[in-house]
MIFILUM-133059 format. One record per residue (C-alpha): x, y, z. Coordinates in steps of 0.05 Angstrom, whole numbers, padded with zeros to 5 digits, always signed. Example, Ala and Ser with C-alpha at 12.3 -4.5 7.8 and 13.67 -1.06 7.14 Angstrom:
<kolmars>
+00246-00090+00156;+00273-00021+00143;
</kolmars>
This chain:
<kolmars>
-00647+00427+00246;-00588+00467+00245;-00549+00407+00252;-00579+00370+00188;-00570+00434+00144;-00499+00437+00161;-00496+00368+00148;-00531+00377+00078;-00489+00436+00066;-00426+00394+00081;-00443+00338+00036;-00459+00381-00026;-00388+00423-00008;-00356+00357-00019;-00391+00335-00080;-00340+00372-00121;-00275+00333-00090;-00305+00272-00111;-00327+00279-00178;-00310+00298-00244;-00359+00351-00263;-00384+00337-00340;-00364+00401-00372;-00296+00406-00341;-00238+00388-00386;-00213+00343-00326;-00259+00288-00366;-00217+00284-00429;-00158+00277-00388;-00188+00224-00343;-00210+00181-00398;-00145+00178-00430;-00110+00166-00363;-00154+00115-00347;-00139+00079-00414;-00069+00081-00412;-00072+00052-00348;-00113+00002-00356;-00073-00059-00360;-00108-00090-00409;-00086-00045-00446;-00019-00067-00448;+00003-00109-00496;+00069-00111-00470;+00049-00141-00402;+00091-00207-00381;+00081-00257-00330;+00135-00295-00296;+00126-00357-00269;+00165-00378-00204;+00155-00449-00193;+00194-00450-00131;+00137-00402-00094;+00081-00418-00139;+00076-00343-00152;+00064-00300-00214;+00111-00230-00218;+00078-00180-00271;+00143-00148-00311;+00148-00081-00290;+00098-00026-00322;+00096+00049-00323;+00044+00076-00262;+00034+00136-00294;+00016+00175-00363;+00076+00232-00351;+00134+00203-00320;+00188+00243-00302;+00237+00203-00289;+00206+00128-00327;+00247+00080-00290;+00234+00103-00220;+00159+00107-00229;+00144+00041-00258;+00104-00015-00208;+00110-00095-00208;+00061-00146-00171;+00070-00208-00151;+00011-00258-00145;-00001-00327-00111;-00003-00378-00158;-00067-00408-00132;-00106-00344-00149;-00088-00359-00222;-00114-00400-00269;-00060-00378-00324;-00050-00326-00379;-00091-00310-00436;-00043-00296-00492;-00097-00294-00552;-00151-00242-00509;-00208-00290-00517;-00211-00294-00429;-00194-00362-00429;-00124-00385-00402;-00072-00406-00452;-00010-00419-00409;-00014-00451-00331;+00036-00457-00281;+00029-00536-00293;+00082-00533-00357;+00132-00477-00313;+00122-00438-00370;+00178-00387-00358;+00163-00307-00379;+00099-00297-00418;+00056-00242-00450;-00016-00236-00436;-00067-00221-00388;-00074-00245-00321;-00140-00305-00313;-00159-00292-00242;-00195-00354-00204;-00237-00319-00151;-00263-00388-00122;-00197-00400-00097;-00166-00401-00024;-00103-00394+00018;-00099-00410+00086;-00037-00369+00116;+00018-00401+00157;-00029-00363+00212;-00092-00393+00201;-00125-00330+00150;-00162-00353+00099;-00162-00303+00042;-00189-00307-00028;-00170-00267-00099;-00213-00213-00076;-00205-00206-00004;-00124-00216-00001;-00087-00164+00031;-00026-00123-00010;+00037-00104+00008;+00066-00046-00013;+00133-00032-00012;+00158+00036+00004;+00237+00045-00020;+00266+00112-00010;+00328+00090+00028;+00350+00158+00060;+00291+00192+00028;+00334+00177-00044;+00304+00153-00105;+00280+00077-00116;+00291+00040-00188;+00236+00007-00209;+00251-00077-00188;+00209-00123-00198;+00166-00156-00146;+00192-00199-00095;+00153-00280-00075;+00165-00265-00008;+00086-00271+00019;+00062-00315-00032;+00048-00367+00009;+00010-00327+00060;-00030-00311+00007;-00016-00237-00004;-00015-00195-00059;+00065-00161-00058;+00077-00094-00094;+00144-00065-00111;+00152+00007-00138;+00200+00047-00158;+00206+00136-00134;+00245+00195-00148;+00282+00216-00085;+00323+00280-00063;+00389+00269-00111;+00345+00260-00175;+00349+00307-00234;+00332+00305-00310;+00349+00347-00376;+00299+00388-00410;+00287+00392-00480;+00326+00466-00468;+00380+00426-00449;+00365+00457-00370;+00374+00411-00318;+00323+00405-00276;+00312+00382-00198;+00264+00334-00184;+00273+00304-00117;+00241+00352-00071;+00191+00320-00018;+00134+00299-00040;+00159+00263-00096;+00181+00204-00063;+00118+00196-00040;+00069+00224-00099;+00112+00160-00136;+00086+00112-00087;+00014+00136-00079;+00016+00138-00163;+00031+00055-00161;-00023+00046-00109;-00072+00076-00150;-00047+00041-00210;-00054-00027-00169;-00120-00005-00142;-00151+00019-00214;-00125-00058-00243;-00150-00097-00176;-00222-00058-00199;-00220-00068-00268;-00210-00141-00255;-00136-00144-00280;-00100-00168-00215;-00126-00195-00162;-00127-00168-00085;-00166-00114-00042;-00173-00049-00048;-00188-00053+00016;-00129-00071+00056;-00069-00056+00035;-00006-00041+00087;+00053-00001+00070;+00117-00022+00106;+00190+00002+00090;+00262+00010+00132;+00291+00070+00147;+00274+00127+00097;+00230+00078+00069;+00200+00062+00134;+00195+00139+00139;+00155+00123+00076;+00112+00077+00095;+00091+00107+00161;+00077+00168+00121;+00036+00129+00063;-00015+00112+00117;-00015+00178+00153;-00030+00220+00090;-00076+00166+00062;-00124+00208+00012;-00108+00278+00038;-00117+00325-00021;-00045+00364-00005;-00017+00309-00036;-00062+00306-00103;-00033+00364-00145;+00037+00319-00142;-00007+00262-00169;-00039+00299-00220;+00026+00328-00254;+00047+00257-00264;-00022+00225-00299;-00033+00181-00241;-00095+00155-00240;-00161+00163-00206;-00135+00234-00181;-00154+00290-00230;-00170+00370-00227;-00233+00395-00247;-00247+00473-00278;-00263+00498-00211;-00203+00474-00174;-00239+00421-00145;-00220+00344-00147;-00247+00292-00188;-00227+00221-00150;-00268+00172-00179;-00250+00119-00229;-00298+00092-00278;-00314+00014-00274;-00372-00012-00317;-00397+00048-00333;-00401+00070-00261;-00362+00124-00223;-00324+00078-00163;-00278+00120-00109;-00205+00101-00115;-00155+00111-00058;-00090+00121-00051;-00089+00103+00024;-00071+00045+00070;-00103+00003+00112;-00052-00020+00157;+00031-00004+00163;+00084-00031+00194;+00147+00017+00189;+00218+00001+00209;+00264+00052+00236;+00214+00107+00204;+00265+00168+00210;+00193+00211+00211;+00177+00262+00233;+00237+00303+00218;+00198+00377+00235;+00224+00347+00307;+00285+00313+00294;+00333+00358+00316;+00303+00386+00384;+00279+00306+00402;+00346+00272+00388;+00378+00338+00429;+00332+00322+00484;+00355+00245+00490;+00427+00274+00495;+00420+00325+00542;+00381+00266+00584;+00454+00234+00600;+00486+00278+00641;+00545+00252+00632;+00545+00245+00554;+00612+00277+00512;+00599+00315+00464;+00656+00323+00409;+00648+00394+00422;+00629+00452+00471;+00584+00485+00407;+00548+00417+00406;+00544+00414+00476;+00507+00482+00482;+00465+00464+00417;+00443+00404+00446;+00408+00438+00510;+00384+00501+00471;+00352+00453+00427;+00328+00411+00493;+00292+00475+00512;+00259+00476+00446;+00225+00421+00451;+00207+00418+00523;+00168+00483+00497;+00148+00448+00440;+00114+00391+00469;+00080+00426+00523;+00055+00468+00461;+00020+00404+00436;-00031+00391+00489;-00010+00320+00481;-00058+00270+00526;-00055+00201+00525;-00112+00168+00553;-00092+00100+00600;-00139+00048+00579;-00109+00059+00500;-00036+00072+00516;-00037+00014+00565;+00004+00044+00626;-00031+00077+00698;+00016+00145+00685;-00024+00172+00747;-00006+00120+00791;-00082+00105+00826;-00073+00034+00799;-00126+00039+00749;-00122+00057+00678;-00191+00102+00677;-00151+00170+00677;-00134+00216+00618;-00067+00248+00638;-00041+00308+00600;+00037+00292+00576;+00084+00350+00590;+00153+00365+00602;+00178+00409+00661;+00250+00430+00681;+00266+00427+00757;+00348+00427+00765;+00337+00391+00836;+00284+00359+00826;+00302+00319+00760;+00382+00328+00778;+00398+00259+00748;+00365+00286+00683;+00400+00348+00672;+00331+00388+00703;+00278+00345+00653;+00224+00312+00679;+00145+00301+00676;+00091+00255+00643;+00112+00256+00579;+00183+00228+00594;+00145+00184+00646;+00110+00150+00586;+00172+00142+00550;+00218+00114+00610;+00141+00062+00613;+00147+00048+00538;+00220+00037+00538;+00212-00010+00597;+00166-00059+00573;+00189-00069+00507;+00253-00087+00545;+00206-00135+00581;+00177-00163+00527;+00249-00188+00498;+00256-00213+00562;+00187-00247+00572;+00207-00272+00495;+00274-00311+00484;+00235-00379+00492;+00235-00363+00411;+00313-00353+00415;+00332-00394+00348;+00405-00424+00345;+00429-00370+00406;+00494-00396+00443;+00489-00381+00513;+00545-00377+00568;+00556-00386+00633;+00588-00320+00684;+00661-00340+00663;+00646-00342+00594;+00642-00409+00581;+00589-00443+00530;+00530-00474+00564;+00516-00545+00538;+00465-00580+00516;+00429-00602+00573;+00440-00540+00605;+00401-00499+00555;+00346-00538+00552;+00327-00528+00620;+00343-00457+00620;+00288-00421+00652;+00248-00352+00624;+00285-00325+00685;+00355-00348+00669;+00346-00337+00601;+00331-00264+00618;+00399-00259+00666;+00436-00282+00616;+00401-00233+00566;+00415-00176+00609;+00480-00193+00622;+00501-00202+00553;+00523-00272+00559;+00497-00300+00496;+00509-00293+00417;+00447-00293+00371;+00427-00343+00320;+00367-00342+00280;+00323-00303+00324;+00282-00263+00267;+00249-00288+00203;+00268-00271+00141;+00203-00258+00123;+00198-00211+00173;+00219-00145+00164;+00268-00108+00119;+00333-00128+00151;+00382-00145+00199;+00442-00095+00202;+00474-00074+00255;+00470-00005+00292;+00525+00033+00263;+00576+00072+00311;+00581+00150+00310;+00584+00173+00246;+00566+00112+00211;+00636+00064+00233;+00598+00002+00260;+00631-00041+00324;+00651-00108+00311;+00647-00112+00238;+00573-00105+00230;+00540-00061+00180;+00558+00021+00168;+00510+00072+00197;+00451+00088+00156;+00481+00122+00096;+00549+00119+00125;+00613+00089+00093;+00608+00008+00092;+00673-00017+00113;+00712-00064+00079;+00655-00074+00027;+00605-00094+00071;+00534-00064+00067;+00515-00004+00095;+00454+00024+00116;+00393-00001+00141;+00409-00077+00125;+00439-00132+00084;+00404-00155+00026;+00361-00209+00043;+00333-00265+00007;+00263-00290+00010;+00241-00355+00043;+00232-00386-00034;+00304-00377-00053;+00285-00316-00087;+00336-00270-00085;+00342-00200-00124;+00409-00182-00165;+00411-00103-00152;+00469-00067-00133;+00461-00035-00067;+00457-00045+00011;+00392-00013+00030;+00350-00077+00029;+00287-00051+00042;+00234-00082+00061;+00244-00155+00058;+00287-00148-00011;+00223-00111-00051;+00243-00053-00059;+00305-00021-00104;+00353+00039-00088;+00413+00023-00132;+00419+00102-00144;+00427+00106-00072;+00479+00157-00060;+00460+00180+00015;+00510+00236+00041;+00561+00227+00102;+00583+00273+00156;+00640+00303+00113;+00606+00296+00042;+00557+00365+00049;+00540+00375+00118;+00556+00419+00165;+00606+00377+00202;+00656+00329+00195;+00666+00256+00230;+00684+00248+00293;+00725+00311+00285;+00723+00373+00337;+00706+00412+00273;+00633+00432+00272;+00632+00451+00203;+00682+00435+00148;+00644+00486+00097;+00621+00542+00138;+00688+00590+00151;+00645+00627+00202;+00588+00629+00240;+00554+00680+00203;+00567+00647+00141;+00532+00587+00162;+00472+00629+00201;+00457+00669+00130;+00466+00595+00092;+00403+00567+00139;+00359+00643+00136;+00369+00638+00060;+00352+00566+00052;+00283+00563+00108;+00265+00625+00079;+00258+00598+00015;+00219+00531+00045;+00172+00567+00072;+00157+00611+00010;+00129+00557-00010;+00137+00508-00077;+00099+00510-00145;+00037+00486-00107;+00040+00541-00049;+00062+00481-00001;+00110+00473+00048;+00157+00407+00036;+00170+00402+00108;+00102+00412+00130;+00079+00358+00084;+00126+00309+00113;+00090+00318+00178;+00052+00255+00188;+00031+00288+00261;+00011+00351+00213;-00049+00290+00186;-00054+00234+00230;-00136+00248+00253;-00138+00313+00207;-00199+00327+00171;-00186+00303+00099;-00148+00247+00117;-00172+00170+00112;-00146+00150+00174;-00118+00075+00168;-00146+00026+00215;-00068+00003+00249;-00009+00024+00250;+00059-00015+00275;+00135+00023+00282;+00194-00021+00293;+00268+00012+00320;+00318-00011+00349;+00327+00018+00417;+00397+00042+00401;+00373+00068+00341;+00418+00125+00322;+00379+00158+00258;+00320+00179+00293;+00294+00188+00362;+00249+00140+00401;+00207+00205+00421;+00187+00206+00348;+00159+00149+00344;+00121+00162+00415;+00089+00223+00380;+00059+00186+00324;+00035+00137+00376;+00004+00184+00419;-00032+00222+00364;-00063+00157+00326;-00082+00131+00386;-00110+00194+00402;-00143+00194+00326;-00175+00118+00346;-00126+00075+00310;-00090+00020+00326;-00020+00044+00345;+00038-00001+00370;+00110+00014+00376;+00169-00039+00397;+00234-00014+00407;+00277-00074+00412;+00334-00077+00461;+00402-00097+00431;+00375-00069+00361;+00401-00013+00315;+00377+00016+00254;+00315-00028+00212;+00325-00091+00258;+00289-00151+00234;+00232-00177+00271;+00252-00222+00324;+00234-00274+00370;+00165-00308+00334;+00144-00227+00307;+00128-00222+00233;+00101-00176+00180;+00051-00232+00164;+00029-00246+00233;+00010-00181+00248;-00024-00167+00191;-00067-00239+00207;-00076-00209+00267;-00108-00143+00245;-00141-00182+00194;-00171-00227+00248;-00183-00171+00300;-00222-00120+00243;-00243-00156+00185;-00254-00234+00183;-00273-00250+00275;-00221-00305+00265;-00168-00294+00312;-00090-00300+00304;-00053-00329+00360;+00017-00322+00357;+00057-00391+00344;+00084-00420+00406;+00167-00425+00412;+00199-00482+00405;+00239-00474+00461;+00317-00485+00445;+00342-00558+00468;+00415-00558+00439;+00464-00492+00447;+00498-00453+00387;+00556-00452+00359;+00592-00387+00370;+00651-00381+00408;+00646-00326+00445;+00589-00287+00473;+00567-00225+00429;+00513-00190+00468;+00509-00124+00501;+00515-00126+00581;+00460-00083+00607;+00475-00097+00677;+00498-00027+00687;+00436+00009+00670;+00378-00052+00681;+00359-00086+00741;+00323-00147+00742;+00295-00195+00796;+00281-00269+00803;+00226-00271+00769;+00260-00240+00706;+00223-00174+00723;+00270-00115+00699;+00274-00037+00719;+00311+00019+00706;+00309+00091+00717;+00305+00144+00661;+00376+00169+00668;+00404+00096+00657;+00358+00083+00599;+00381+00150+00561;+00457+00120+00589;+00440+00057+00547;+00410+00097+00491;+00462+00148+00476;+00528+00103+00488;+00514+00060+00419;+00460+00116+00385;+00510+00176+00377;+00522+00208+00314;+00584+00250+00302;+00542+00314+00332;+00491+00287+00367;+00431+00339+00369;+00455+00387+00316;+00422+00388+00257;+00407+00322+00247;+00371+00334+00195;+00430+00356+00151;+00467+00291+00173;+00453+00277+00099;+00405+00220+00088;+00340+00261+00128;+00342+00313+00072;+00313+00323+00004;+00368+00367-00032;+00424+00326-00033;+00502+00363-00017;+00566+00343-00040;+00639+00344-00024;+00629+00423-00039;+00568+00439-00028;+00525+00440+00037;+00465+00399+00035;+00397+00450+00043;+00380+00472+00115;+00310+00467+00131;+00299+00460+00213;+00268+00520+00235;+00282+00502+00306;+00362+00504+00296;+00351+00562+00259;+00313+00592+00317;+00369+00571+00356;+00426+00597+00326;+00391+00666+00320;+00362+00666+00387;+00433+00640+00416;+00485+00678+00375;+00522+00709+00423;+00537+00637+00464;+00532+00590+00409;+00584+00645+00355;+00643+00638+00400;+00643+00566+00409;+00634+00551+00331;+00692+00514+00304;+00737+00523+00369;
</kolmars>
């Protein structure tokens, strides 16, 4: 009985959250929001026709009733053509204009066809109402996103595409006094986002565009992927609705009491409307950063025999290491062996729940600098078989040269019988140069992993953020066109997610533009004159953090997905998927581990792949794809129809390249005749930190520029905001004061 009156009690508690009380002025508000919004309403919307993907793009519209900043918080869809049966131009409902005449850009309403299918190039069937949507998260280096139209890109898998623009860190605007103001403070990158979902989500009800409300999956690349990882985490958690509500999004409103009103009327009825995800498939996600710092400092500190620039880096690095050993075994992380897929026990069974820790033993874990335990035993597993899995993969190799031990191009005959085994020597020996092995459907880019601080090796793409040389992209990839010849005219390099989303303000800072160091330079800090200077610099700036903003909230603690992954209030989504490159240099692997662990934990479906070879936002490689996983979830939770991964085509006739391009691994990996491959944890953080560095590896990461939301300058030091350096440098002083800038 007590059970069913707390239950009771629980229900009517929540009552208030969902619905807009009558006498509350939150109604007047909501039914002008939800007019403005409705885009019907709009006389000014306009379809485009692209004949080329048989797809419809809506013209970009305003998501909200009080933008701040109009052209970063506008939204565009783009719809398969077979969903449509044209546009109504006059507003009788009937269709005016069809694709059959290529009828260029034209105003009117959308006439959906509901009757109609598409059959994905994985076998999904979806319809107008059951399609799943894409949302694109932008926020390159957690900047600001211009509004860009949609991209055609999954058309023809029959999915729903979303581009939207954000505010990000270096945003401001001018009052009508003239002031300026600051607007890029976390969470307005991602308020903007949730804003166009709802907007999306309101029209998809109201019967204006088609798609589910159901199943939508974020995805994103680098600060975008930071984005989209953090879109599903926080998925209808009511920290986030007071950002909403300042900007007239809809379906998100305050009532009288303080409560929240999160309903939407259709037809006369009050309908829920979410600003969650379903699904999400992040690249590089530079997330969490609450644990940048101590986590990348603990990969370092891993190699005994990494060089730091300096001996104040050096000493950071393992006082930081300490941190987080203490900070993980804080967590009471478990991870249970039938989810995470690995027998951490070693009873050859995967029946055990095994508590992940860190300990320090000097002798014991000498090749380690002293670390040890289950936790980094699940990492050296994780990091083990996703090398396995390239491995175990290159049968989907597209256009790769290969080469014999002296260098020497295979040919022709000699490739094609290749077998998985030799194709895995030669992969570990780095006697090949890759062709097409991704899809440019796939994921949000292809650059290269940029050298320490941002100068890439062999002419490929700058570090995330860092200086592109010779005019070449940097960041987290190359623009990239869709598979319909679509390709997007904006100005800048941080191609998110398959060319959707726009950052053409992107102006992410660099180890000597406002940080707290300068490029590989023995200088820790080109605008601190002392230590204390910089130590009072970080009290000032934390202290004000964690006053709290204009809501009472902290911005770092809302960036936390591991703060709402499984928390009560949050809509947990069903899957998530995180893609880095395993000498990813922006973030560390064990951040991506953590958010593993914990949705796992929280019962969703939680993948990471860390590919080998890869830096910062690789694309998907060798037969991967953003569409076939999300046929796969599809087929796994919602439709019973299941997704098999295409078979390769396995290469017949070699490349073309003249030299061989990969990475020999043959120092740190192992691997026997039957392509089997080990490696010990010291080797694997070897491999990591030779092509991950940054220009102070473990220090402050965070203010490396792009992982922060108030932007520096030339003359001016970005804000500090790790509590854990600043628990270091004040628990440290006397060691870490004496080695600054020596």
């Amino acid at each position: 009985m007590k059970k069913i009156i707390a239950f009771l009690l629980a229900v009517v508690l929540m009552i208030p959250s969902a619905l807009c009380l009558a006498e509350d002025a939150a109604v007047s508000d909501k039914e002008a929001i939800e007019y403005a919004l409705n885009l019907a309403n709009n006389p000014d919307q306009e379809w485009t026709y692209n004949s080329g993907a048989d797809a419809w793009v809506l013209s970009v519209v305003t998501a909200v009733t009080n933008p701040v900043i109009e052209n970063e918080e506008g939204v565009s869809v783009c719809v398969p053509g077979a969903y449509v049966t044209g546009i109504d131009t006059d507003g009788d409902g009937a269709a005016d204009i069809t694709a059959e005449n290529d009828p260029g850009s034209v105003k009117g309403r959308l006439v959906i066809d509901y009757e109609a299918t598409i059959t994905s190039t994985n076998g999904q069937t979806y319809t107008a109402s059951s399609a799943p949507v894409i949302l694109n998260t932008g926020a390159a280096g957690y900047g600001n996103s211009s509004n860009t139209a949609a991209a055609s890109t999954y058309a023809r898998e029959g999915y729903i595409n979303v581009a939207c623009g954000n505010r990000g860190k270096q945003d401001s605007y001018t009052a009508e006094s003239g002031e300026t103001v600051y607007t890029g403070d976390a969470p307005s990158c991602l308020a903007d986002q949730k804003a166009a979902a709802r907007y999306v989500k309101y029209n998809i009800l109201l019967g204006n565009l088609p798609g589910s409300v159901d199943y939508w999956v974020s995805t994103g690349g680098s600060g975008g992927g930071a984005h989209a990882a953090m879109f599903a985490a926080t998925s209808n958690n009511p920290d986030f609705y007071d950002y909403q509500i300042e900007v007239g999004a809809v379906g998100v409103y305050r009532n009288a009491d303080g409560s929240y009103c999160t309903t939407v009327t259709i037809n006369g009825e009050e309908t829920e409307l979410s600003d969650g995800a379903w699904g999400c498939v992040a690249y590089s996600a530079i997330t969490s950063l609450y644990e940048a710092d101590m986590a990348l400092a603990m990969e370092y500190t891993l190699n005994p025999d990494f060089s730091f620039n300096t001996d104040f880096q050096k000493a950071m690095a393992g006082f930081l290491s300490q941190e987080y050993m203490e900070y993980i075994n804080g967590q009471n992380l478990i991870a249970e062996e039938a989810k995470i897929g690995f027998d951490l026990d070693g009873d050859g069974e995967l029946n055990s729940t095994v508590a992940l820790t860190i300990e320090y033993d000097e002798e014991k874990y000498a090749d380690t600098n002293g670390y040890g335990g289950t936790y980094l035993n699940l990492y050296l597993a994780e990091l083990t078989e996703n090398l396995q899995w390239y491995a175990d993969s290159l049968d989907y190799a597209e256009g790769w040269t290969w080469f014999d031990a002296d260098g020497n191009a295979l040919p022709d005959e000699a490739v094609a019988g290749m077998t998985a085994a030799d194709k895995a020597q030669a992969f570990i020996e780095g006697r090949y140069a890759k062709g097409n092995s991704g899809s440019s459907m796939g994921g949000p880019g292809g650059g290269r992993m940029g050298g320490p601080g941002g100068t890439p090796p062999d002419g490929g793409n700058g570090g995330p953020g860092g200086t592109p040389p010779d005019g070449m992209g940097g960041g987290p990839g190359e623009r990239m066109p869709s598979e319909t010849g679509d390709s997007s005219e904006r100005g800048f390099d941080h191609a998110d997610a398959a060319a959707n989303s726009s950052g053409d303000e992107m102006d992410v800072g660099t180890p000597d533009a406002g940080t707290t160091q300068a490029v590989g330079s023995s200088t820790n800090s080109n605008n601190y004159s002392s230590y204390a200077e910089m130590l009072a610099s970080y009290e000032a700036d934390i202290a004000e953090i964690t006053a709290g903003d204009a809501y009472g909230k902290n911005i770092v603690n809302l960036y936390n997905p591991l703060n709402y992954i499984g928390a009560e209030g949050t809509a947990n989504p069903t899957w998530m998927r995180i893609v880095c490159g395993a000498k990813e240099g922006d973030i560390s692997m064990f951040n991506s581990l953590n958010i593993q662990v914990a949705a796992l934990n929280a019962g969703i479906d939680a993948a990471i792949e860390w590919q080998w070879d890869g830096g910062h936002v690789p694309s998907e490689i060798l037969g991967n794809s953003l569409p076939l996983w999300v046929d796969m979830m599809y087929g796994e939770y919602v439709s019973g129809v299941e997704t098999v991964k295409p078979a390769a085509e396995v290469q017949s006739v070699n490349g073309t390249a003249e030299s061989a391009s990969g990475t020999d691994l043959s120092d740190w990996v192992s691997i026997n005749d039957e392509g089997k491959v080990s490696f010990t944890l010291a080797a694997g953080m070897a491999y990591r930190t030779k092509g991950a560095s940054k220009a102070v590896p473990g220090f402050d990461v965070i203010d490396y520029g792009q992982e922060d939301y108030v932007f520096g300058d030339s003359d001016t030091n970005a804000r500090h905001w790790s509590v854990w350096v600043l628990k270091t440098l004040q628990e440290n002083r006397d060691t870490l004061e004496s080695l600054f800038n020596q």
